[in-house]
TORVEX-88829 format. One line per 8 residues: number of its first residue (from 1); their letters; for each residue x negated, y, z negated of C-alpha. Coordinates in nm, 3 decimals. Layout:
! residues N
NUM> a> X/Y/Z  ...
! end
This chain:
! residues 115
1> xxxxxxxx> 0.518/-1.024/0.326  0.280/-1.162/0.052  0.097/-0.958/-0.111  -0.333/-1.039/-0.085  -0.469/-1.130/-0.363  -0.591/-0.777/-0.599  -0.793/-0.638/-0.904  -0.628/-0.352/-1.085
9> xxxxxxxx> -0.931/-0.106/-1.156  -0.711/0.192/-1.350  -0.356/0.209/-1.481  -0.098/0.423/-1.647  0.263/0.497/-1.695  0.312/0.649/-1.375  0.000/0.539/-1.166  -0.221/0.248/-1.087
17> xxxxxxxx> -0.553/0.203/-0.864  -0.623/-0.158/-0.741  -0.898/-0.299/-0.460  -0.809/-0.609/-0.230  -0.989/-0.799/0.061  -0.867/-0.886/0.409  -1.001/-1.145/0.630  -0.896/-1.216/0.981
25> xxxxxxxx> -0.696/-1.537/0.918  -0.431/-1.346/0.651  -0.113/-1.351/0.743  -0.066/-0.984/0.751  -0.242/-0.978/1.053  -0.055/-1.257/1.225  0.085/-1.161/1.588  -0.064/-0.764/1.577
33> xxxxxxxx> -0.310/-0.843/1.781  -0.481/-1.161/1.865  -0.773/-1.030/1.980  -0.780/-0.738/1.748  -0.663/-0.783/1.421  -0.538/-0.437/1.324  -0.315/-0.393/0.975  0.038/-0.249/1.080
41> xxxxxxxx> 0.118/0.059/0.904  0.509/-0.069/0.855  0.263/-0.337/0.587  0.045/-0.080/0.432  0.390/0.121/0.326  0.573/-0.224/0.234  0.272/-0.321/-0.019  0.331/0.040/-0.184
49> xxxxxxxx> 0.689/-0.088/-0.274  0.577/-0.416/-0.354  0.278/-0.332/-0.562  0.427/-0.033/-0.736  0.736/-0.285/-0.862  0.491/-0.518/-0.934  0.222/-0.338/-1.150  0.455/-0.057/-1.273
57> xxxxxxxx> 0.765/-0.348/-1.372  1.009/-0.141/-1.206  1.243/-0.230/-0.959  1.326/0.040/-0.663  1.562/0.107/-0.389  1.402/0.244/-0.086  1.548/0.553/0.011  1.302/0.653/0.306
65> xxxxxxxx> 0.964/0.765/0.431  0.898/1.148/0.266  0.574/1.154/0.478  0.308/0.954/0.638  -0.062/0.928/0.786  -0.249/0.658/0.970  -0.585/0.796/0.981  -0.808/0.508/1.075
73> xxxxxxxx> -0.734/0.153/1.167  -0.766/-0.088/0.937  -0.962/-0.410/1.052  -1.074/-0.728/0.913  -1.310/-0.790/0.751  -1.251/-0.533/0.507  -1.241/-0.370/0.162  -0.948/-0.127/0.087
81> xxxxxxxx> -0.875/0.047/-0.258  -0.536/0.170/-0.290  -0.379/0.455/-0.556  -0.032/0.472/-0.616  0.151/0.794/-0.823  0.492/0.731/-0.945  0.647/1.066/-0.945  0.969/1.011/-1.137
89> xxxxxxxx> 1.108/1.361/-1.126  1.073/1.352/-0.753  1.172/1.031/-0.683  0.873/0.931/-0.475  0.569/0.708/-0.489  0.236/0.857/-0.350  -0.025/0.670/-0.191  -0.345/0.655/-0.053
97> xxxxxxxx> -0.531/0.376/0.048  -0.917/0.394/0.125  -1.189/0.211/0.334  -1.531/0.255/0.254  -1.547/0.501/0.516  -1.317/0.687/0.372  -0.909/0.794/0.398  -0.729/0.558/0.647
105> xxxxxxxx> -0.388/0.625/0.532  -0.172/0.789/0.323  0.162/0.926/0.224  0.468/0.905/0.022  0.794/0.702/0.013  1.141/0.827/-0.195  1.259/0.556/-0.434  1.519/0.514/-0.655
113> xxx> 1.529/0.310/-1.041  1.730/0.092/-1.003  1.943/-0.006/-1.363
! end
């Protein structure tokens, strides 16, 4: 899946904040559902990967799911920040990604460097 276009706001080392907008007509909401748009959790997790190897230069393995929360559904039109925390020693990247309203998901996923 693409990832939308997105404005880093705050990076480090191990960590990065960035802010994106959806619209109805993105491809990420393609075929879940037609007559409401909602953004599929399996997408949120998969742009943690993508972005982290993106905005970190660091290519993973996946290794699993270490926990996860769908709090709210996410619908277009919207505004979403997301924070991702490398934690190295663990193996895991942390997210969170926010609505204006608030929390609408977030959770962790184990990862491997890969050489």
């Amino acid at each position: 899946m693409q990832l939308p276009e997105f404005i880093v706001t705050q990076q480090s080392d191990n960590g990065f904040k960035l802010t994106f907008t959806l619209q109805p007509q993105d491809p990420c909401f393609a075929g879940h559902f037609e007559q409401l748009p909602v953004l599929a959790g399996v997408i949120q997790v998969g742009w943690v990967f993508d972005f982290a190897e993106q905005i970190l230069q660091q290519r993973f393995d996946f290794l699993g799911l270490a926990s996860n929360k769908f709090l709210q559904l996410v619908r277009p039109p919207v505004s979403l920040q997301l924070a991702v925390q490398y934690q190295r020693e663990h193996g895991r990247l942390k997210f969170v990604y926010r609505l204006p309203s608030g929390v609408c998901s977030r959770g962790a996923i184990n990862v491997q460097e890969r050489a």
